[in-house]
C-alpha positions in Angstrom: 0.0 0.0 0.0 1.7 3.1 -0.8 1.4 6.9 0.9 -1.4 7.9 -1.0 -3.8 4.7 -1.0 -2.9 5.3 2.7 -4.2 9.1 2.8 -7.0 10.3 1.2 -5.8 13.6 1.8 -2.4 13.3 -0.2 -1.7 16.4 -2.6 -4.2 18.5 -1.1 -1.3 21.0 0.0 2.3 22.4 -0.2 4.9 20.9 1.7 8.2 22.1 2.2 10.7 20.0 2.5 14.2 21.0 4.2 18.1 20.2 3.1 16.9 19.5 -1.0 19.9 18.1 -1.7 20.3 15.3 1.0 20.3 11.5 0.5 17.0 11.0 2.6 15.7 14.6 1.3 15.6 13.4 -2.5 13.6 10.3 -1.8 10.7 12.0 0.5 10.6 14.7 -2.6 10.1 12.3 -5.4 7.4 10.6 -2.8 5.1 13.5 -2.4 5.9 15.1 -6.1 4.3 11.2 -7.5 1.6 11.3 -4.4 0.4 14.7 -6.3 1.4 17.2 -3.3 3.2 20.4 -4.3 6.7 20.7 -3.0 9.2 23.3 -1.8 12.6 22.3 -0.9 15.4 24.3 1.0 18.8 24.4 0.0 21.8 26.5 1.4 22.9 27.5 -2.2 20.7 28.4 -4.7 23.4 27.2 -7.8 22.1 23.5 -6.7 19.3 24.1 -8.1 19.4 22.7 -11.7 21.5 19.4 -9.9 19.0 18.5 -8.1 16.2 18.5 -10.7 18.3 17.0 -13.5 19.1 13.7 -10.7 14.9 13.6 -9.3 13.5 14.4 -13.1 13.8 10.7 -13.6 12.1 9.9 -11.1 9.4 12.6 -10.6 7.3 15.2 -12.6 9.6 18.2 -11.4 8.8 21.2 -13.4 6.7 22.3 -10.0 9.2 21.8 -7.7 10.0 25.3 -5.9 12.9 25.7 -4.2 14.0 28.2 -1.2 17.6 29.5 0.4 17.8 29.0 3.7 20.2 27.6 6.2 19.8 25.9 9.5 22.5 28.5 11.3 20.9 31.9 10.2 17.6 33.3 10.6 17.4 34.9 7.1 14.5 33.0 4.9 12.5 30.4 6.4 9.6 32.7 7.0 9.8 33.3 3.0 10.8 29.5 2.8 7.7 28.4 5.4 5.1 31.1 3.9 2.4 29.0 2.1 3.7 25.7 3.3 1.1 23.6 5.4 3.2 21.1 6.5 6.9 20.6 6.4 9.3 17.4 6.4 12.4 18.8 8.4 15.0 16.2 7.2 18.3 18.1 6.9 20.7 17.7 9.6 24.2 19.0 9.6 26.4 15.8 9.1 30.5 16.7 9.5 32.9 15.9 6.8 35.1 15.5 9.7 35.0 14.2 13.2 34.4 17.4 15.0 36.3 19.2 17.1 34.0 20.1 19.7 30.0 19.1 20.1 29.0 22.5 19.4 30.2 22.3 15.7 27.2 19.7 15.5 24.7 20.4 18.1 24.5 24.1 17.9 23.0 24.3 14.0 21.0 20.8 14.6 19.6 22.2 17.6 18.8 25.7 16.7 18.2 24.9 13.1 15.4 22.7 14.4 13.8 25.8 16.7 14.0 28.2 13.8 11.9 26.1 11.3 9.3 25.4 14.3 9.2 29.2 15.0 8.5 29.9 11.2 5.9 27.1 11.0 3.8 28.7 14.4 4.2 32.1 12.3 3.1 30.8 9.0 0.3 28.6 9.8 2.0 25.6 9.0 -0.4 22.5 10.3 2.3 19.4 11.0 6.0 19.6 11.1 7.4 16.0 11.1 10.8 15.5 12.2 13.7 13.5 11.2 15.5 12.1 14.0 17.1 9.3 15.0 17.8 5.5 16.8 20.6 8.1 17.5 18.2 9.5 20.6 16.9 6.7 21.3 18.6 4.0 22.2 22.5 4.9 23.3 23.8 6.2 26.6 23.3 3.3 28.5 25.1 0.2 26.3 23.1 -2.5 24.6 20.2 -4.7 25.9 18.0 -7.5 24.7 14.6 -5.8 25.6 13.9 -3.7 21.9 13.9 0.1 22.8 10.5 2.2 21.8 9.4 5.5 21.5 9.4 5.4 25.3 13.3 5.8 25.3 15.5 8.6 25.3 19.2 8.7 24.7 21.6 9.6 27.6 24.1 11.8 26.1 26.9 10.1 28.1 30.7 10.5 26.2 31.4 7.0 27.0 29.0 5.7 24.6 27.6 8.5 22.2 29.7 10.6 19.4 28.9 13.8 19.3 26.8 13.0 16.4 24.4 10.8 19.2 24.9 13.7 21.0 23.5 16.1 18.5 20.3 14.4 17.9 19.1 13.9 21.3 19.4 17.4 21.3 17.4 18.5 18.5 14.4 16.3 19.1 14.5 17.1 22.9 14.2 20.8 22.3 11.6 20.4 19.7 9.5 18.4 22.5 10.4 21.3 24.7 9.7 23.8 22.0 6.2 22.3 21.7 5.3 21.9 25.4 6.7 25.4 26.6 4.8 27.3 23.3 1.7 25.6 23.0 1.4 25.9 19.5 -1.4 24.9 16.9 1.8 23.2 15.3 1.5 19.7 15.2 4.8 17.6 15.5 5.9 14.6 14.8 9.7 12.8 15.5 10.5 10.3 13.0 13.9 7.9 13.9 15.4 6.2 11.5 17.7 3.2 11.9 21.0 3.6 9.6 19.9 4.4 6.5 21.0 2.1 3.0 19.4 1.8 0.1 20.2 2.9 -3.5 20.6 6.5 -4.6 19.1 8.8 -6.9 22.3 10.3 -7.9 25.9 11.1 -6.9 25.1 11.7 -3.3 25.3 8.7 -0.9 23.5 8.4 2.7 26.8 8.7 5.0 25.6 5.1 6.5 26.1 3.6 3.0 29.9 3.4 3.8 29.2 0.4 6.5 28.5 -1.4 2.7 31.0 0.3 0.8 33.7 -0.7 3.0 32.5 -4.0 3.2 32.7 -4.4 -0.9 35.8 -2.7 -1.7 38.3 -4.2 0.5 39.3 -1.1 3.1 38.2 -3.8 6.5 40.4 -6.9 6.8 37.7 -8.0 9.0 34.3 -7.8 10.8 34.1 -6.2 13.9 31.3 -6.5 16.6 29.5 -3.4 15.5 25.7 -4.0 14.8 23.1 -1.4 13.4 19.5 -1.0 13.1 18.6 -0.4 9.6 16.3 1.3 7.4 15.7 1.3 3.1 15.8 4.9 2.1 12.4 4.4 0.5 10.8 2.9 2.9 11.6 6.1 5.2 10.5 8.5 2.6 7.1 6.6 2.7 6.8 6.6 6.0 7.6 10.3 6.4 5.0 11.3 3.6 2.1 8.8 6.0 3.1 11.3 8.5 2.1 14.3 7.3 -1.8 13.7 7.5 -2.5 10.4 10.1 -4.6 11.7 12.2 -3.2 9.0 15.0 0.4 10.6 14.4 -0.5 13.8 15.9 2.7 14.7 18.5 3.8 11.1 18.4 7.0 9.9 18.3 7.5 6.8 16.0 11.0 4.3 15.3 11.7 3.6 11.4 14.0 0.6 11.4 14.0 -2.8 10.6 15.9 -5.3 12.2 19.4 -5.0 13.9 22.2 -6.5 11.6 25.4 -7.4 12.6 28.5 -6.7 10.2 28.6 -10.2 10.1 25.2 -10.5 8.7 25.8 -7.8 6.6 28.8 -9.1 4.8 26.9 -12.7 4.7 23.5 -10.9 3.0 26.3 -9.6 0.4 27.8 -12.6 0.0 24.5 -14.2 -1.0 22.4 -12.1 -2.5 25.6 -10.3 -4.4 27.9 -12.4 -5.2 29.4 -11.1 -8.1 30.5 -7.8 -6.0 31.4 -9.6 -2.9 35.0 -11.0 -3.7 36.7 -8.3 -1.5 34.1 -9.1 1.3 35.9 -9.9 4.7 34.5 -13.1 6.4 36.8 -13.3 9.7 35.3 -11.8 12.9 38.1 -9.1 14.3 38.6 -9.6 17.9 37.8 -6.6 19.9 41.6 -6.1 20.9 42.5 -5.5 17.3 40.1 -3.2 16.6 41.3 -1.0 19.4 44.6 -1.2 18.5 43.5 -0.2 14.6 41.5 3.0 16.3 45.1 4.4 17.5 45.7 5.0 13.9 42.2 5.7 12.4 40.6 8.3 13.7 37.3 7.3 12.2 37.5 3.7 14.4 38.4 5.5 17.2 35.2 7.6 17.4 33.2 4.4 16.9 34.7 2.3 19.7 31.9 2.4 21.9 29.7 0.4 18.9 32.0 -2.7 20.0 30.0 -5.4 21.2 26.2 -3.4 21.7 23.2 -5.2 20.7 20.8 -2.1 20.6 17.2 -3.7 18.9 14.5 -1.1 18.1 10.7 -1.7 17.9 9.0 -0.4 14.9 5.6 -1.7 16.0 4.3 1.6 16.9 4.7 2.7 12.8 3.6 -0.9 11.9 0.3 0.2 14.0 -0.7 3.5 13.2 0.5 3.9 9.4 0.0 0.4 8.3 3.9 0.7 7.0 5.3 -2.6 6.0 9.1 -1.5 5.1 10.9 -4.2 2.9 13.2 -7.3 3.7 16.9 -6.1 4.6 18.4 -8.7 2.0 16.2 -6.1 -0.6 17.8 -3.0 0.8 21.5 -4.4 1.2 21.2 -5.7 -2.4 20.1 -2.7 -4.3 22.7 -0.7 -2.1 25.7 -2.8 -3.3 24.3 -2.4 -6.9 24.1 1.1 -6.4 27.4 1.8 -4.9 29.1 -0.3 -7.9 26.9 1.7 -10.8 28.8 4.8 -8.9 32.1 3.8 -8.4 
């Protein structure tokens, strides 16, 4: 059952739809633009304009899309962006090229950048503002467990096992809740939290948690380490995303998007069967925890990760399963097309 069959209401409305040129951003476009809704989309520079229709036109109808400059750290257009707009899909999140230095270099835009676009939508009108967040704030802080977490949990932003990516995220959702609560606003919201997101792309640009596949097919890990993640197709978040604009039951409801946890060792096993022509380089050794650690004084990248060694962190999506009817695909489906993607782009 797709978004619209699911909503009666679909493309009755403009939605705006923030950070145009992200991976997750580019599938909940293409969504709406095919459900009939009429679309705005945000982007920091307006010269990526023309890139970003000429990667969605093969997907979508896109001669309608609008598009409005605005960025998460400054104040400047999102009333102009918002104005019109009766719902909005906030999905971009600053994401560092680098580990950063400090938390602010994360926390500060996600946080504020969240606050800005819910003070435009309570001065525009808008109706629902649905949130991307994450497992991120859901389930870390307090190591791994068997018991799935749910929409009940919250993230303890404790150093010893976040990033400041983790970090970042609990953050932004807890100050949209708090946003919410302190305002009382006719501004409905919604918190959407994705597991790491794979899945095949609609042009050059790659969901950051693609690489946990890409390093798997070309050869950069001698080995698997005990790292697990909770995952989630691209297009099955974009779907779920555009159910949340109009379910009535969704109204200031958090919900978990992810399928089920997968182990690198399951990952690199789904690869090795369901892609076998692109799994050659494919590591099949487990890497004891000791050498990882060791690795980590050298990589700076393994060394942020560290505290991933070992945690089983399951997620319930029953909630979304419940309310939205959303039946997101088999992982094997997702971790398949991803390879092939990756390869078309390498």
């Amino acid at each position: 059952m797709t978004a619209r069959e699911n909503d009666p209401n679909a493309g009755q409305g403009t939605v705006l739809v923030t950070g145009g040129s992200g991976y997750v951003a580019s599938f909940c476009i293409v969504e709406l633009l095919n459900a009939g809704w009429r679309v705005r989309t945000t982007v920091r520079d307006g010269a990526k304009t023309s890139r970003i229709k000429s990667e969605l036109c093969r997907f979508a109808d896109v001669d309608g899309l609008e598009f409005a400059v605005a960025d998460l750290d400054a104040e400047d257009g999102w009333d102009e962006a918002v104005a019109g707009c009766d719902y909005i899909l906030h999905v971009a999140s600053p994401l560092p090229a680098a580990i950063p230095k400090n938390d602010d270099e994360l926390t500060r835009p996600a946080r504020e950048g969240t606050l800005r676009i819910l003070r435009a939508a309570a001065r525009q009108g808008t109706r629902r503002v649905v949130i991307t967040s994450s497992c991120a704030a859901r389930c870390y802080g307090t190591g791994g467990r068997r018991e799935p977490f749910t929409e009940d949990d919250w993230s303890v932003p404790d150093p010893a096992d976040t990033s400041a990516y983790e970090r970042s995220k609990i953050a932004a959702e807890r100050a949209a809740w708090e946003w919410q609560a302190e305002q009382k606003s006719d501004v409905e919201l919604v918190t959407i939290c994705p597991g790491a997101v794979l899945g095949p792309s609609m042009g050059a640009h790659q969901s950051a948690s693609t690489q946990i596949v890409g390093k798997l097919i070309d050869g950069s890990l001698p080995g698997l380490p005990r790292m697990s993640f909770p995952i989630v197709d691209v297009r099955d978040l974009a779907d779920l995303h555009v159910r949340a604009l109009t379910t009535q039951a969704a109204a200031d409801q958090r919900y978990i998007a992810s399928g089920p946890v997968l182990w690198m060792a399951d990952i690199a096993e789904t690869i090795r069967r369901e892609s076998p022509s692109s799994a050659k380089r494919v590591p099949r050794r487990n890497l004891p925890d000791w050498l990882v650690r060791l690795s980590a004084l050298f990589d700076p990248v393994t060394r942020s990760r560290l505290f991933e060694l070992g945690k089983y962190r399951p997620v319930s999506s029953a909630k979304a399963l419940r309310d939205f009817g959303w039946e997101p695909r088999p992982p094997a489906t997702t971790i398949r097309d991803t390879v092939a993607s990756l390869e078309r782009s390498s």
